[in-house]
Backbone as ProteinMPNN parsed JSONL, in Angstrom:
{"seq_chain_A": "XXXXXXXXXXXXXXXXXXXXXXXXXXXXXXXXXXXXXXXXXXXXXXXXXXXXXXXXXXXXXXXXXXXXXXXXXXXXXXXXXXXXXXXXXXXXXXXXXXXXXXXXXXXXXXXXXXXXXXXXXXXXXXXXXXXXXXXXXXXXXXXXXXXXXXXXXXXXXXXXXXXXXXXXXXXXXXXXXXXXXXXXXXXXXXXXXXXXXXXXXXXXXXXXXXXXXXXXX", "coords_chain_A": {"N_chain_A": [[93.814, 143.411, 106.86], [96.275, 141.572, 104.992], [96.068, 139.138, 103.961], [94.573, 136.27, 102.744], [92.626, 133.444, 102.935], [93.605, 130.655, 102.033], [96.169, 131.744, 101.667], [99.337, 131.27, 100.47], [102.283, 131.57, 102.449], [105.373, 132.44, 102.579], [108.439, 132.636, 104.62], [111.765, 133.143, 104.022], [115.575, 133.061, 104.882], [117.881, 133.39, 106.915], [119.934, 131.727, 110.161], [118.148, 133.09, 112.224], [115.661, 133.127, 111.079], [115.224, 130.448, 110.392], [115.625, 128.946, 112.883], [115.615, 126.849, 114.214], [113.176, 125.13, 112.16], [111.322, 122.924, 110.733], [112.356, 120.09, 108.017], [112.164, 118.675, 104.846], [110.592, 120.967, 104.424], [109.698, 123.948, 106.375], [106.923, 123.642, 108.26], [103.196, 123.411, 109.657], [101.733, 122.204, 112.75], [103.448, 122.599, 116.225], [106.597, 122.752, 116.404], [107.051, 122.946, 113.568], [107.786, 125.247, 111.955], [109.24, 125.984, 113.281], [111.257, 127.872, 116.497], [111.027, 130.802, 116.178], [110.629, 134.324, 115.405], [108.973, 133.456, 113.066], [107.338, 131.512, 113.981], [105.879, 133.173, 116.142], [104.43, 135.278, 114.283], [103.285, 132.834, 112.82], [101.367, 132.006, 114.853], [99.937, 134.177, 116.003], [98.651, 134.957, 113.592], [96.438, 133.039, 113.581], [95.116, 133.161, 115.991], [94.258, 135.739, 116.004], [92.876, 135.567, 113.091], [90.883, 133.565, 112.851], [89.061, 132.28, 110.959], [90.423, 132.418, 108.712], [92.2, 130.5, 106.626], [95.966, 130.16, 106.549], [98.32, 129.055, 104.952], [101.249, 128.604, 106.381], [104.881, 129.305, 105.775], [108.689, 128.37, 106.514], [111.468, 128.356, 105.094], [113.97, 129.092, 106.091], [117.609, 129.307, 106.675], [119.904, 127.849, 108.277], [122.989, 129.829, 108.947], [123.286, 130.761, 106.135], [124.167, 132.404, 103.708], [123.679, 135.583, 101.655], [124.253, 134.863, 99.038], [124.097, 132.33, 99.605], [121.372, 132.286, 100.015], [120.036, 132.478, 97.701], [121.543, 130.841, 95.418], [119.886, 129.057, 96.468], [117.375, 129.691, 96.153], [115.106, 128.647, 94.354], [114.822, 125.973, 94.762], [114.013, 126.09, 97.605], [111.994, 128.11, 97.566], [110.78, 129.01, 95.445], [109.193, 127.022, 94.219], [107.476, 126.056, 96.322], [105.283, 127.866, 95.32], [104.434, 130.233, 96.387], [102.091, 132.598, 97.759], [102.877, 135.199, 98.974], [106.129, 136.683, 100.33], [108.5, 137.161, 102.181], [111.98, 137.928, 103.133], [114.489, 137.87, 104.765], [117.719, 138.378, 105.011], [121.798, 138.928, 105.629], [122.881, 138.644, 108.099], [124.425, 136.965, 108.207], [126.747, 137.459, 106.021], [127.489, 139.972, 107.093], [128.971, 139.103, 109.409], [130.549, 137.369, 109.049], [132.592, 138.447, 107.979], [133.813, 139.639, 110.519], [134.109, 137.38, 112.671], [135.447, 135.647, 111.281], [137.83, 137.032, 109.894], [140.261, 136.399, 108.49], [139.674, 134.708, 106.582], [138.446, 136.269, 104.799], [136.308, 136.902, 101.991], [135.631, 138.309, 98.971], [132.954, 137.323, 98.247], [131.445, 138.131, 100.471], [130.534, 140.907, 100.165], [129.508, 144.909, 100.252], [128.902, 144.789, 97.602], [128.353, 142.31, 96.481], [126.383, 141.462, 98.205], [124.437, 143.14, 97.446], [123.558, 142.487, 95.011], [123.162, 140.111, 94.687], [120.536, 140.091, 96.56], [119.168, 141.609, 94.753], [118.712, 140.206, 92.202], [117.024, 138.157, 93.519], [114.785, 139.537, 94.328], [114.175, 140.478, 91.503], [113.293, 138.025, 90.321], [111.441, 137.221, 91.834], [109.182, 139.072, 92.471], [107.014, 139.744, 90.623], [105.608, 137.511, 90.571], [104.22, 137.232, 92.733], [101.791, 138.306, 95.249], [102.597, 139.808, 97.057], [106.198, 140.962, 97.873], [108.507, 141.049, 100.482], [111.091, 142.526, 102.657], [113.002, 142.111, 105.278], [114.755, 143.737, 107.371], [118.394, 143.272, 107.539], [120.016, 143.083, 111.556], [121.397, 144.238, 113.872], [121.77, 144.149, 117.177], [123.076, 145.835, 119.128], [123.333, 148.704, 121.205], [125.309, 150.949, 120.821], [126.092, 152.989, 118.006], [128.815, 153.192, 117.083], [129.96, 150.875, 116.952], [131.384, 148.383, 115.299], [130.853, 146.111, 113.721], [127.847, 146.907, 114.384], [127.749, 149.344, 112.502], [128.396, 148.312, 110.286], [126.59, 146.654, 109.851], [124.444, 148.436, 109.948], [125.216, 149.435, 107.114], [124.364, 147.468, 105.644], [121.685, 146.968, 105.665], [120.841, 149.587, 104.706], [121.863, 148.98, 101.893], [119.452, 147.182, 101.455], [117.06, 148.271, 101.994], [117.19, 149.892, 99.926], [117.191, 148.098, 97.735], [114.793, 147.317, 97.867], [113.181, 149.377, 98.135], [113.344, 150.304, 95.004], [112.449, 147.46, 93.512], [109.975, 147.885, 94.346], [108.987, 146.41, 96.838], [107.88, 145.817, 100.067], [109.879, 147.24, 102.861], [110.972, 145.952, 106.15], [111.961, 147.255, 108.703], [113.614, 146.382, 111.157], [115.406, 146.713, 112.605], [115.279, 149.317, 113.566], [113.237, 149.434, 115.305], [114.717, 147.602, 117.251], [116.544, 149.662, 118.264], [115.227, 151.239, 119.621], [114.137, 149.451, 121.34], [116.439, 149.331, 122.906], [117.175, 151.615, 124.293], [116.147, 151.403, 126.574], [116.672, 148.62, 128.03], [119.705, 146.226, 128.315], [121.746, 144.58, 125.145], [121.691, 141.714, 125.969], [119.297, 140.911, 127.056], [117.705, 140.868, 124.901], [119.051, 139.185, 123.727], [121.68, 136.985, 123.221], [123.637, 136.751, 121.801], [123.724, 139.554, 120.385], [122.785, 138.771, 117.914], [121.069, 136.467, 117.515], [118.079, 136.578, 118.293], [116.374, 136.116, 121.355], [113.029, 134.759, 122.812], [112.017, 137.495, 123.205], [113.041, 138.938, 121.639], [112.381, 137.939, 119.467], [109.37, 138.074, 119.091], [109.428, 141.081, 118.728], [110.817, 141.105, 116.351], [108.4, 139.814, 114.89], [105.917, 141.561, 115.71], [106.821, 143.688, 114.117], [106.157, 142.66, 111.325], [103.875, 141.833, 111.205], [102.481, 144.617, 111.765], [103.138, 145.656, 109.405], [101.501, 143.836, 107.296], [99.486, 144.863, 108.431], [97.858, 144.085, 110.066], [95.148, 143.154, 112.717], [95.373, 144.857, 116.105], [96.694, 142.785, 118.425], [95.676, 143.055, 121.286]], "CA_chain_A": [[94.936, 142.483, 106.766], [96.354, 141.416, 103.318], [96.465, 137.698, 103.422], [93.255, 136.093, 102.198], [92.297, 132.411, 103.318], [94.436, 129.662, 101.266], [97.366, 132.054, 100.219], [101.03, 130.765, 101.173], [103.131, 132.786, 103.23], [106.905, 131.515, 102.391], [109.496, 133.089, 105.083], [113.358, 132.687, 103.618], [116.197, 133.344, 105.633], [119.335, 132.316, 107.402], [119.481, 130.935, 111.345], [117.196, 133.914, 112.409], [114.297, 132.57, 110.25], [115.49, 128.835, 110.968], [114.834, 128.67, 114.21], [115.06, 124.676, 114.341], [112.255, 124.433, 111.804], [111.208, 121.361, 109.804], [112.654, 119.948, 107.019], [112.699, 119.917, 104.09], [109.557, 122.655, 104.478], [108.811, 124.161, 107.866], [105.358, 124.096, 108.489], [102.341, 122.648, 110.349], [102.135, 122.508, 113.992], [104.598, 122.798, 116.913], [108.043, 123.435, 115.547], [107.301, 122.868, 112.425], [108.125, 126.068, 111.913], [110.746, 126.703, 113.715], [110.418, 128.695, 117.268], [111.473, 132.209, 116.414], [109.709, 135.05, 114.876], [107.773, 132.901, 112.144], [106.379, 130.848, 114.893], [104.77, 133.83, 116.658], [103.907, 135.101, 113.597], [101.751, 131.84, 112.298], [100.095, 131.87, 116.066], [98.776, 135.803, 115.918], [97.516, 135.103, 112.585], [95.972, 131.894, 113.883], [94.936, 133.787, 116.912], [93.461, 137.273, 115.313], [92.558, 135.283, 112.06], [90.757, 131.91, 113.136], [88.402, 132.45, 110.217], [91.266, 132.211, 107.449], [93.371, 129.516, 106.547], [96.784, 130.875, 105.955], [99.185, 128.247, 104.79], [102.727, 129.434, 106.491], [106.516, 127.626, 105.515], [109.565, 128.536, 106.581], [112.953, 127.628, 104.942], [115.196, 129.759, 106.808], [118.583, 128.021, 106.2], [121.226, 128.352, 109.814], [124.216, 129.995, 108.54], [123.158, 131.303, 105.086], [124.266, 134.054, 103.381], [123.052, 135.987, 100.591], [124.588, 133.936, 98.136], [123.673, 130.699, 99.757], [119.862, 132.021, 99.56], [120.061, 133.466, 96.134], [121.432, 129.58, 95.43], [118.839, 128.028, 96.551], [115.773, 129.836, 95.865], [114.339, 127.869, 93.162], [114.064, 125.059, 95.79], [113.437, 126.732, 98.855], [111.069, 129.245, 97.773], [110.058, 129.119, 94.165], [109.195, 125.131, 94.526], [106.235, 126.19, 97.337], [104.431, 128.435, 94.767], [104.026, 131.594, 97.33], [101.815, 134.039, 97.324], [103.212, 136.053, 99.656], [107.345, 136.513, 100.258], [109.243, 137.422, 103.133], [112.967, 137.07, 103.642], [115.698, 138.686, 106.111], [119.357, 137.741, 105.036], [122.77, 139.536, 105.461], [123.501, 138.667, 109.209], [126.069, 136.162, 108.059], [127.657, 138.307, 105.24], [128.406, 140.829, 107.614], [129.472, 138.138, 110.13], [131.855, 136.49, 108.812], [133.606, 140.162, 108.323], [134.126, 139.676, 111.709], [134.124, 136.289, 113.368], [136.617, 135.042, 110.391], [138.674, 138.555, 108.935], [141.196, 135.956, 107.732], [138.855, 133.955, 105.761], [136.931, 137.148, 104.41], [136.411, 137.284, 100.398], [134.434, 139.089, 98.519], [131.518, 136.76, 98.248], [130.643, 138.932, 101.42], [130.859, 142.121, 100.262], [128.796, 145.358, 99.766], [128.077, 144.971, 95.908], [127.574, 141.02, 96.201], [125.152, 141.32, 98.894], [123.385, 143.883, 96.312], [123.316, 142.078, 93.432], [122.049, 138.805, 95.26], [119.246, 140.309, 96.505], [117.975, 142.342, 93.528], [118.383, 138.944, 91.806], [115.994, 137.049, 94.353], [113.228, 140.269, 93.804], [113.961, 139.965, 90.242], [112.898, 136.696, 90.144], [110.279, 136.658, 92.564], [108.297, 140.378, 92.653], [106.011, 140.106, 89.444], [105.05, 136.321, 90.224], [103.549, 137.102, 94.084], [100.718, 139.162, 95.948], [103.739, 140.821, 97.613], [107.293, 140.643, 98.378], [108.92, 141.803, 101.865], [112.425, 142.728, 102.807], [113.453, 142.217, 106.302], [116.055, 144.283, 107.511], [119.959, 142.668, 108.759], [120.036, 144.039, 112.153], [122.681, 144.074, 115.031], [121.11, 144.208, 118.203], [123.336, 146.629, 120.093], [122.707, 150.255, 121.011], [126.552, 151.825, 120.227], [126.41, 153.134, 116.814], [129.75, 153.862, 116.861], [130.88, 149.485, 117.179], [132.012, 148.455, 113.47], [129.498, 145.331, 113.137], [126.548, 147.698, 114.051], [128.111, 149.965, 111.765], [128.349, 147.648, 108.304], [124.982, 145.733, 109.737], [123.87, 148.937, 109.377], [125.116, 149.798, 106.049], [123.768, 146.481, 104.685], [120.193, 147.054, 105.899], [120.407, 150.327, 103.994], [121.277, 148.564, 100.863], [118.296, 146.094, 101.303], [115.952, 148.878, 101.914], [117.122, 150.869, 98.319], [116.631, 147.306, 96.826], [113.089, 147.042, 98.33], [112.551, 150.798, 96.859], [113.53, 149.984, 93.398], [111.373, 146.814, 93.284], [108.448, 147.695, 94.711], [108.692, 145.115, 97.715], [107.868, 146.67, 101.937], [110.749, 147.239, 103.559], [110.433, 146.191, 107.477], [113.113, 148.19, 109.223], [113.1, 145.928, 112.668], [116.717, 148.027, 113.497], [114.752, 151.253, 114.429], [112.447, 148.713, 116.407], [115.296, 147.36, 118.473], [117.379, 150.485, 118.966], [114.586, 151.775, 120.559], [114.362, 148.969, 122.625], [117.493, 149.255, 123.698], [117.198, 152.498, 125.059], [115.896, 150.939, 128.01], [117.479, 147.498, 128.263], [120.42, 145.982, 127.571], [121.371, 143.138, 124.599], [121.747, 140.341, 126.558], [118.014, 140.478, 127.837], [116.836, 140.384, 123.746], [119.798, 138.117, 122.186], [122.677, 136.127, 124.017], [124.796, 136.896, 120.434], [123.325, 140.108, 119.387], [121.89, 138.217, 116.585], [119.921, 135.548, 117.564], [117.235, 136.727, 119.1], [115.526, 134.976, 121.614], [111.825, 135.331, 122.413], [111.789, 139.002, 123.621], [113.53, 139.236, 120.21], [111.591, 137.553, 118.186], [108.185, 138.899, 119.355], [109.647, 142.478, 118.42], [110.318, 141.132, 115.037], [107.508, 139.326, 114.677], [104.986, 142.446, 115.802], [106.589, 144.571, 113.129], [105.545, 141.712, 110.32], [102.249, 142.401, 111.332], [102.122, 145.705, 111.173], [103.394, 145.788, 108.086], [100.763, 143.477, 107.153], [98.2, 145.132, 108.294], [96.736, 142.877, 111.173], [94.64, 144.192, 113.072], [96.24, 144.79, 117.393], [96.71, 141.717, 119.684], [95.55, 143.456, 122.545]], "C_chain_A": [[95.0, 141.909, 105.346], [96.059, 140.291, 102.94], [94.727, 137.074, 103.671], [93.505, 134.071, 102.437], [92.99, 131.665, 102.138], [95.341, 130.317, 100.666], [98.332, 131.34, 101.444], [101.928, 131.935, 101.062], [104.398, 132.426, 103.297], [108.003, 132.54, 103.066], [111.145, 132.103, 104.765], [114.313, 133.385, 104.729], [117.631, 132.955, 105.56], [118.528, 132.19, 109.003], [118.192, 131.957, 112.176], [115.872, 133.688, 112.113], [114.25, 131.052, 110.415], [114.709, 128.545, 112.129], [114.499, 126.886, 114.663], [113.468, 124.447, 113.422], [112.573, 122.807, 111.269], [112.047, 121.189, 109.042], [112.009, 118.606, 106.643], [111.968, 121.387, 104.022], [109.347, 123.063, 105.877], [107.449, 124.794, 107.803], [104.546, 123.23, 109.64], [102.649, 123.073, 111.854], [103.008, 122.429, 114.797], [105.876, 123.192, 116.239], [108.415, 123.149, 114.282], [107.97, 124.116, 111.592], [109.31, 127.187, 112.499], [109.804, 127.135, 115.462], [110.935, 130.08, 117.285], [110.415, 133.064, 115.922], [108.455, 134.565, 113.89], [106.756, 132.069, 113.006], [105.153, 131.781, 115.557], [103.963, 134.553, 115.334], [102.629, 134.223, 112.885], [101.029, 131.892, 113.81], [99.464, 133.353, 115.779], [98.029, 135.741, 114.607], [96.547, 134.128, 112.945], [95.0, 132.714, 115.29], [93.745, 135.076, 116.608], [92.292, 136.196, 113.949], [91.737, 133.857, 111.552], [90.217, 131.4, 111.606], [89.059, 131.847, 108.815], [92.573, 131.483, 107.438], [94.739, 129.727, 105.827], [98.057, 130.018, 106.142], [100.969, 128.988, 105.36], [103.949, 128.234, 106.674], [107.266, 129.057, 105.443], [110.789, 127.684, 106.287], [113.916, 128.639, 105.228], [116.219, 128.468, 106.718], [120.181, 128.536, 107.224], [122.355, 128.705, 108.84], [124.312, 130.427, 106.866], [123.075, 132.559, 104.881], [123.077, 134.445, 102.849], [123.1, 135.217, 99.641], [123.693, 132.807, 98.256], [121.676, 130.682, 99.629], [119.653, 131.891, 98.223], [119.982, 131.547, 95.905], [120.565, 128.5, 95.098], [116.85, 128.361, 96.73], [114.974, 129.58, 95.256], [113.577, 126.979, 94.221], [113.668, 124.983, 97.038], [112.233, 127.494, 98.481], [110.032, 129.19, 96.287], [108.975, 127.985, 93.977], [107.612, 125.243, 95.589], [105.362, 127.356, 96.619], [103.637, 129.538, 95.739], [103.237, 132.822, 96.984], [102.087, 135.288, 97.59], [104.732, 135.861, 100.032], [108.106, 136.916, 101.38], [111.142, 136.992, 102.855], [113.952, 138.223, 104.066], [116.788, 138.229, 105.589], [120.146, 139.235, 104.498], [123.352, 139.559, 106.99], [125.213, 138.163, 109.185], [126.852, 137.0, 107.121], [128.315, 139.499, 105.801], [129.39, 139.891, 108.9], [130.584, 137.692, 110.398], [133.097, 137.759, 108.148], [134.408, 140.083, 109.612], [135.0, 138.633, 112.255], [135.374, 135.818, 112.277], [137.223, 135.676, 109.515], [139.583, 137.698, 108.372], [140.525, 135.21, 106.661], [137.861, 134.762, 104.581], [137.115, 136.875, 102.482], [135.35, 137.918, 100.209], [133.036, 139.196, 98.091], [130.545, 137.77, 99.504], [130.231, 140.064, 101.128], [129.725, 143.149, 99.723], [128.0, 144.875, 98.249], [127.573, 143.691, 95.673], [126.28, 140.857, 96.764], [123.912, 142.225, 97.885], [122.575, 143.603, 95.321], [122.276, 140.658, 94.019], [120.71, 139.261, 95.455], [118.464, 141.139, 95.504], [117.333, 141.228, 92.477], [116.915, 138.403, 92.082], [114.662, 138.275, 93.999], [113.672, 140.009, 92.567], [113.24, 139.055, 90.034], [111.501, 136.355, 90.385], [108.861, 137.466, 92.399], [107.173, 140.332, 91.758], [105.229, 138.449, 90.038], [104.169, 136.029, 91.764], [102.568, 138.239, 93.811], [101.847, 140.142, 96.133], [105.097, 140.126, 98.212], [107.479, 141.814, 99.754], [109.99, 141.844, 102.206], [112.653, 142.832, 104.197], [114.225, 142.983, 106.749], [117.187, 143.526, 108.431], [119.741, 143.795, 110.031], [121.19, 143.184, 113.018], [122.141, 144.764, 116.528], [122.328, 145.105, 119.399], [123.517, 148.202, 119.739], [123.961, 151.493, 120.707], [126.293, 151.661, 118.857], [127.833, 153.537, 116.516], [130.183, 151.587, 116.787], [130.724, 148.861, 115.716], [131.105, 147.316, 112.801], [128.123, 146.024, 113.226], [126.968, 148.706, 113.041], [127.639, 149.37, 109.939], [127.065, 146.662, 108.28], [124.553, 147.121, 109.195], [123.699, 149.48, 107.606], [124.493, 148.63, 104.97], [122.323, 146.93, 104.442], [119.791, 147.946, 105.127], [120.473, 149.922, 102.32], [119.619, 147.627, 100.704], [117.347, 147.108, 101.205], [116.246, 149.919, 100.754], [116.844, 149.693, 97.322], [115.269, 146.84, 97.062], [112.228, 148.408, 97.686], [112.867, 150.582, 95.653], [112.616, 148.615, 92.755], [109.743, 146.803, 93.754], [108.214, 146.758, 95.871], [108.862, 146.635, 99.125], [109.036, 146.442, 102.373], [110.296, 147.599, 105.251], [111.776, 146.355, 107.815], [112.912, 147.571, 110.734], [114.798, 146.725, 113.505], [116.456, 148.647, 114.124], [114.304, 150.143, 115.79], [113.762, 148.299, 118.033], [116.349, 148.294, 118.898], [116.442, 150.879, 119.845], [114.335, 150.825, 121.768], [115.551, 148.887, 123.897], [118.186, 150.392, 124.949], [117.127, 152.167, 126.69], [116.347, 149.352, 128.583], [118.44, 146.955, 127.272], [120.771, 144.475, 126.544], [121.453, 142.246, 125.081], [120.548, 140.379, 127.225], [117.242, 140.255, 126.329], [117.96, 139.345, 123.555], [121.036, 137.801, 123.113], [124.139, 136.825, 123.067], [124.934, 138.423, 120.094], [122.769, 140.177, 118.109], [120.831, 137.574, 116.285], [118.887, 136.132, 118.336], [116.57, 136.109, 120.363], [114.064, 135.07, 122.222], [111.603, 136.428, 122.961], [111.933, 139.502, 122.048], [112.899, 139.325, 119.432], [110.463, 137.978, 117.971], [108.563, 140.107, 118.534], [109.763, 142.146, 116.593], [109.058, 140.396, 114.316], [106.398, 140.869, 114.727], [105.435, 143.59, 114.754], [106.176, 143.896, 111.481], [104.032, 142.057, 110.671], [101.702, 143.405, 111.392], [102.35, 146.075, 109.86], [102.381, 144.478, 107.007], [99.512, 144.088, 107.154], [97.56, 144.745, 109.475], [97.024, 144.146, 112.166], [95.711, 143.809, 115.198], [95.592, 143.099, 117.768], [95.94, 141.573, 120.868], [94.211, 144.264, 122.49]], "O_chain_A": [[94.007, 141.777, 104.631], [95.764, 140.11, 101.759], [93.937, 137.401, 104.556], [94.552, 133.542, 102.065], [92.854, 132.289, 101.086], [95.655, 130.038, 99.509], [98.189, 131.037, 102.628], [102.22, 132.783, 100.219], [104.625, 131.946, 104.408], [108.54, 133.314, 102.273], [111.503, 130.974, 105.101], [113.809, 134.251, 105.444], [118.322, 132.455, 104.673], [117.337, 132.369, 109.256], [117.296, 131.32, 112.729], [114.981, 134.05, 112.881], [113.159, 130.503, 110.571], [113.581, 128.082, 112.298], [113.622, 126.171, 115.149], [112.638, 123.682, 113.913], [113.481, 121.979, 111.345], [112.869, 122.105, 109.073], [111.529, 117.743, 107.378], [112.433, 122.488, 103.726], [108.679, 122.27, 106.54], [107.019, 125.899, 107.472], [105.141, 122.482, 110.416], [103.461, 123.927, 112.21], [103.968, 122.027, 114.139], [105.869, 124.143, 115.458], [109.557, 123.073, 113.829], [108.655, 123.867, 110.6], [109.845, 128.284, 112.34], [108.621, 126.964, 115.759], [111.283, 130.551, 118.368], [109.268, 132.619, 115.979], [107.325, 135.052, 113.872], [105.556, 131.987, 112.747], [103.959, 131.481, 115.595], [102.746, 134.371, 115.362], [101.515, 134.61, 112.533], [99.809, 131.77, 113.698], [98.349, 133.404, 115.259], [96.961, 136.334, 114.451], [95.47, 134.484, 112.469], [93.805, 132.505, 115.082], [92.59, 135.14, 117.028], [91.065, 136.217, 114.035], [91.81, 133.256, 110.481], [90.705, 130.413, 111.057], [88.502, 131.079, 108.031], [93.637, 131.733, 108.006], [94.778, 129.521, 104.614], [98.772, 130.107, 107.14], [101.642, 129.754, 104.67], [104.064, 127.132, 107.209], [107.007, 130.136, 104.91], [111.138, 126.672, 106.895], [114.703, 128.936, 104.329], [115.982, 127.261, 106.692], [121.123, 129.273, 106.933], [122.644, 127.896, 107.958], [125.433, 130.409, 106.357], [122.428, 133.48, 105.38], [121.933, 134.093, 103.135], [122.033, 134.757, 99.236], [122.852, 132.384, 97.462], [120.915, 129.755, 99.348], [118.95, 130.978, 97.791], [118.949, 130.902, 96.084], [120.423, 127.631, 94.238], [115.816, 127.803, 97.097], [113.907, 130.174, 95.404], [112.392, 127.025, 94.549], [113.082, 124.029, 97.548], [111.346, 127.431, 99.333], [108.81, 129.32, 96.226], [107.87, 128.294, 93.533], [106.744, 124.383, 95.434], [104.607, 127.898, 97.425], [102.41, 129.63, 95.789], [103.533, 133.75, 96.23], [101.795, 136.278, 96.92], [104.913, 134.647, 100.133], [109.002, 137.045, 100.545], [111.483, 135.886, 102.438], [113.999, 139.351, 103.574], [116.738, 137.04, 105.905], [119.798, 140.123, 103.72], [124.233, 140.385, 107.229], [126.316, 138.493, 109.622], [127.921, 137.296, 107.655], [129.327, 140.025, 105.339], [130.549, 140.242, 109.12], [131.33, 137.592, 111.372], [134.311, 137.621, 108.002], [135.579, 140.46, 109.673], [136.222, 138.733, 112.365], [136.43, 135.656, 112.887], [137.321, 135.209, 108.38], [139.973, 138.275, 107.357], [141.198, 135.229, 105.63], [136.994, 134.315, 103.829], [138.217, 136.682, 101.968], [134.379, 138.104, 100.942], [132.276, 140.112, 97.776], [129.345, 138.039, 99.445], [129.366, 140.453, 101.913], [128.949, 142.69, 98.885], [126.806, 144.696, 98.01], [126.61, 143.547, 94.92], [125.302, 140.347, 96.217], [122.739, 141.888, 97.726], [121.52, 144.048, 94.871], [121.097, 140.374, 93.803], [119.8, 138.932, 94.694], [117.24, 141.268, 95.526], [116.188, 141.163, 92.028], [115.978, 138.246, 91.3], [113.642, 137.872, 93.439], [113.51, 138.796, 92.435], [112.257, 139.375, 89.365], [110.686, 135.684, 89.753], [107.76, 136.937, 92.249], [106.207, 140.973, 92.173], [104.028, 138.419, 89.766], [103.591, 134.968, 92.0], [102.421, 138.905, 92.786], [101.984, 141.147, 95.436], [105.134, 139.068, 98.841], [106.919, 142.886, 99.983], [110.312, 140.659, 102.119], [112.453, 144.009, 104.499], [115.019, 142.774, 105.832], [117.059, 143.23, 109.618], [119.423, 144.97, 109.841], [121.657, 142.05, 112.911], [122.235, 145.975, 116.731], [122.221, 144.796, 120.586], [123.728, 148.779, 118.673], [123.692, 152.663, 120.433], [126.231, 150.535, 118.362], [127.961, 154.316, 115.572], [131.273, 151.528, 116.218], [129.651, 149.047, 115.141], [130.664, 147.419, 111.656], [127.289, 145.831, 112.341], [125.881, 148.978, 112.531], [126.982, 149.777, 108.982], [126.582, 146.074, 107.312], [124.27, 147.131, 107.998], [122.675, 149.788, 106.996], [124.218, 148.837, 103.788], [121.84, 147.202, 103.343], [118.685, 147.781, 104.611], [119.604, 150.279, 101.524], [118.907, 147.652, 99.7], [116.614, 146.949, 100.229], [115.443, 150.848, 100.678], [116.364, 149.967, 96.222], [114.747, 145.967, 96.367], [111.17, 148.491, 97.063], [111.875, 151.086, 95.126], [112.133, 148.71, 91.627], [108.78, 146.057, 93.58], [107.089, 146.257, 95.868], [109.47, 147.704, 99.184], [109.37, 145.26, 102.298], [109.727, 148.591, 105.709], [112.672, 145.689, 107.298], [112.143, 148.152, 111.5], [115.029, 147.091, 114.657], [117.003, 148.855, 115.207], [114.849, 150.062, 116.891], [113.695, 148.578, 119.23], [117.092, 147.928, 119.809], [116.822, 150.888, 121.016], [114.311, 151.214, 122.936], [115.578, 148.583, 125.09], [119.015, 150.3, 125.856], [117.805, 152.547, 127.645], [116.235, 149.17, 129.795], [118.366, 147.005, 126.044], [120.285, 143.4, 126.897], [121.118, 141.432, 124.221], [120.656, 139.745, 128.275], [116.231, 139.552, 126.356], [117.447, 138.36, 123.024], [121.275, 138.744, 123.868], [125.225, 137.226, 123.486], [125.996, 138.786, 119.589], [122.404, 141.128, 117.418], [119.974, 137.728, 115.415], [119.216, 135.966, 119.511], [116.011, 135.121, 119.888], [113.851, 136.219, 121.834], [110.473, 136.312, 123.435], [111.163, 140.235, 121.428], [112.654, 140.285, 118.702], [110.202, 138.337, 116.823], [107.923, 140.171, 117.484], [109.075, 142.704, 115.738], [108.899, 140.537, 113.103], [106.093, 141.262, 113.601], [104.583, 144.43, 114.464], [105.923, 144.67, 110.558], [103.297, 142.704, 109.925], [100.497, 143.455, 111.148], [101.607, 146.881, 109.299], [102.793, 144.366, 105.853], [98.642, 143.995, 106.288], [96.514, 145.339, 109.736], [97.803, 145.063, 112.425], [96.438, 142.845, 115.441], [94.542, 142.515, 117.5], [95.582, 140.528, 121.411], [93.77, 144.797, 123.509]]}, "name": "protein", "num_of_chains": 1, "seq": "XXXXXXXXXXXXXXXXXXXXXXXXXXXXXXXXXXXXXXXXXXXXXXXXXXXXXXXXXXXXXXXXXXXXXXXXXXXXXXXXXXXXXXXXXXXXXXXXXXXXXXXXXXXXXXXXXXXXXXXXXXXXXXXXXXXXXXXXXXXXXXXXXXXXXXXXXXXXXXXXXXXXXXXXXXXXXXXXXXXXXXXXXXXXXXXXXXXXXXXXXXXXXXXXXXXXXXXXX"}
């Protein structure tokens, strides 16, 4: 497992990574952290890892784009001196494609979402242990329905800007098509987005493999 007793583990986000944490930092016990994927997350390391003290903060930020991370990553993320990086965003940029087509501009759009995040590794990649790229996902199993469609085409930019910097790309898409094979979204996610803890577990257990840690079970 990669993370070594006193490093800081800084998950960024939008409401996915939120999860009702703290503010202004989510950390510490009970919902300091929110209760979604970062929550099970800090328990399995806490759990597997009693031994090593592994500082974990979440500023997932409800309803943030790309932009709105990009923004504010000085004081969300830079500001907590991380050794380690995580962050998931592009649910809302494809989102609001949708939910508000009259409202759309181009703050949403393929090449912004691109540029934002090469930015945020720019910034961040040389000054950590490691950066990590989440993947946008869309929790239902038609590839043919036009938000799983442009979720998907986001996710593939994120994972050519995770190959060009050198940061892991966790692909939790594959993870939940395959779940879906056998049940349908409304037993992981109410929205298709939000997860809720069937959800979050699933993205949570591929953070840890992609970590490294050792099984649960």
């Amino acid at each position: 497992m990669i993370f070594e007793s006193g490093d800081r583990v800084v998950f960024a986000g939008d409401s996915v990574t939120d999860a009702g944490r703290k503010r202004p930092y989510g950390e510490g016990l009970w919902e300091g952290v929110g209760s979604g994927y970062v929550r099970n997350v800090d328990s399995m390391l806490s759990v597997l890892y009693p031994e090593k003290l592994i500082h974990v903060t979440n500023v997932g930020c409800s309803g943030a784009t790309s932009t709105d991370m990009l923004r504010d990553w000085e004081t969300n993320v830079e500001k907590c001196n991380p050794d380690w990086v995580f962050f998931m965003i592009g649910a809302n940029d494809v989102w609001r494609q949708f939910d508000e087509p009259a409202m759309y501009t181009e703050s949403y759009a393929p090449e912004v979402y691109r540029k934002n995040i090469e930015e945020v590794c720019e910034r961040t990649v040389k000054k950590v242990k490691g950066l990590f790229i989440i993947s946008p996902f869309y929790m239902e199993a038609n590839d043919n329905d036009p938000m799983k469609k442009r979720m998907v085409e986001y996710a593939s930019i994120a994972k050519e800007v995770a190959e060009k910097y050198g940061a892991t790309y966790i692909d939790v898409q594959k993870d939940f098509d395959e779940h879906l094979k056998y049940r349908y979204p409304a037993y992981i996610s109410w929205d298709r987005v939000h997860p809720n803890w069937v959800g979050s577990m699933i993205i949570a257990k591929n953070i840890m493999t992609a970590i490294g840690a050792k099984s649960l079970f």
